[in-house]
Backbone as CSV, one residue per row, in Angstrom:
resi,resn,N_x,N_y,N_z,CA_x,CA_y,CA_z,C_x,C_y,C_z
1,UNK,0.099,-7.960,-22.381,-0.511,-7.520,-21.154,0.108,-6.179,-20.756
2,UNK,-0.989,-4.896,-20.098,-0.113,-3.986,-19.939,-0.677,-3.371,-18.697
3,UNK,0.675,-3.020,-17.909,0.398,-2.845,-16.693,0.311,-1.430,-16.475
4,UNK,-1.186,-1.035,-15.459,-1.918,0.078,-15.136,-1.336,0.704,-13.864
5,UNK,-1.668,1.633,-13.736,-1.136,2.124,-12.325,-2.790,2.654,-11.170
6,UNK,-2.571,2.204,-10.193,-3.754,2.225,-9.689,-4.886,3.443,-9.727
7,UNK,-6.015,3.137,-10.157,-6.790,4.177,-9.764,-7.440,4.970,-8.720
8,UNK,-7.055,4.521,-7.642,-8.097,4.927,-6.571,-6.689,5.199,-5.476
9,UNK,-7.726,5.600,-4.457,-6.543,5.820,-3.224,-6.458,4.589,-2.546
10,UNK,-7.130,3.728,-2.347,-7.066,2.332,-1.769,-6.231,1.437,-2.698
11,UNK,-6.101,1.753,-3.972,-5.017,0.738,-4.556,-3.822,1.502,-4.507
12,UNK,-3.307,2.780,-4.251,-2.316,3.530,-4.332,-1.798,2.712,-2.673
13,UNK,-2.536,2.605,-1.894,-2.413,2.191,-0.058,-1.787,0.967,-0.522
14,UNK,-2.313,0.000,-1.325,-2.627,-1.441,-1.287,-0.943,-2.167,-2.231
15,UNK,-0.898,-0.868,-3.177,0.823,-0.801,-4.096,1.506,-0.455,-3.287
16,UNK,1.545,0.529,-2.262,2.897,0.962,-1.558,2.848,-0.232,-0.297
17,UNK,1.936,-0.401,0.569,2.056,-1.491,1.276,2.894,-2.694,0.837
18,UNK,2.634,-3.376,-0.186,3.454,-4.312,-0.898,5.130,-4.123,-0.967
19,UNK,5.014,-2.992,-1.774,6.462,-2.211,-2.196,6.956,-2.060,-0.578
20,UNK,6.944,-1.259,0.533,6.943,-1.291,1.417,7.382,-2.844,2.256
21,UNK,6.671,-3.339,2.314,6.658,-4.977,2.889,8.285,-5.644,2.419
22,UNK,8.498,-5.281,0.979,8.785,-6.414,-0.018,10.646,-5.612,0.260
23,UNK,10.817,-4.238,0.327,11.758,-3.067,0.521,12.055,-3.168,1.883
24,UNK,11.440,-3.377,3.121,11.806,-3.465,4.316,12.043,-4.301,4.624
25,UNK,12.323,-5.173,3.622,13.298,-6.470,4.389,14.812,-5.885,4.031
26,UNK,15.318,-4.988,3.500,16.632,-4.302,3.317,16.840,-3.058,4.064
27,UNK,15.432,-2.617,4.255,15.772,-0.985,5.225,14.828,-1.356,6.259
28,UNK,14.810,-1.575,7.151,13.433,-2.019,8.374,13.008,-0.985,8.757
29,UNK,13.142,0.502,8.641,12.374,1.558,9.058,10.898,1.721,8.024
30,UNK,10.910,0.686,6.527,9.907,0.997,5.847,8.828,-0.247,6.689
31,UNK,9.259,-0.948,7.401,8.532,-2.308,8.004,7.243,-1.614,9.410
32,UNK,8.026,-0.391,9.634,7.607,0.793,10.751,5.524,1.596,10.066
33,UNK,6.429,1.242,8.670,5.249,2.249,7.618,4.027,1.228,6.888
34,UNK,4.337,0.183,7.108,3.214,-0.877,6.498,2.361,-1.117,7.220
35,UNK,1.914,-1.149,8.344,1.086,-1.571,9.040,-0.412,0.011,8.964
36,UNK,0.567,1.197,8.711,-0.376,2.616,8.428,-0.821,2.423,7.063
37,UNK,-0.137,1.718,6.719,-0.582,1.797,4.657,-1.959,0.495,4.615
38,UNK,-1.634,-0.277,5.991,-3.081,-1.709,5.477,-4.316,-0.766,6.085
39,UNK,-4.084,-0.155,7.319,-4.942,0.499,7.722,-5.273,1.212,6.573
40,UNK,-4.714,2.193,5.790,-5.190,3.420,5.294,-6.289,2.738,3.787
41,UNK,-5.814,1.201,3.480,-6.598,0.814,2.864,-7.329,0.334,2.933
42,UNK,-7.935,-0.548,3.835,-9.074,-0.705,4.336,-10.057,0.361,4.675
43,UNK,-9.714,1.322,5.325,-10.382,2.142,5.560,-11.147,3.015,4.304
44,UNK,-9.762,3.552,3.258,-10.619,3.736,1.900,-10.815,2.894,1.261
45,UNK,-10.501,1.634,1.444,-11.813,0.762,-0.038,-13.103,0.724,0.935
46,UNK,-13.370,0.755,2.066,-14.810,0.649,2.685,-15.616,1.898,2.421
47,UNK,-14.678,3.284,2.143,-15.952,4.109,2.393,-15.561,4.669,0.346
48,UNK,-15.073,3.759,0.028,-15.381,3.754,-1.702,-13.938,4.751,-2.362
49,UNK,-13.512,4.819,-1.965,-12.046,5.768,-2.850,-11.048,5.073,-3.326
């Protein structure tokens, strides 16, 4: 199995959100930045990017 790196800007939102989430339980200023990264993906997987 081999792992891809996202194509679009909504999966680039959708990887750092995670990374983000998963990292701010050790630095809580990245916990500040996840909530702009769900927005920013929703917003581009709806209008297709």
């Amino acid at each position: 199995m081999k792992i891809t790196m996202p194509q679009s800007i909504s999966g680039w939102c959708m990887w750092l959100f995670f990374l983000c989430t998963g990292v701010g339980m050790f630095v809580p200023v990245l916990l500040a930045i996840a909530p702009w990264l769900a927005l920013a993906y929703a917003v581009f997987f709806f209008i297709g990017m």
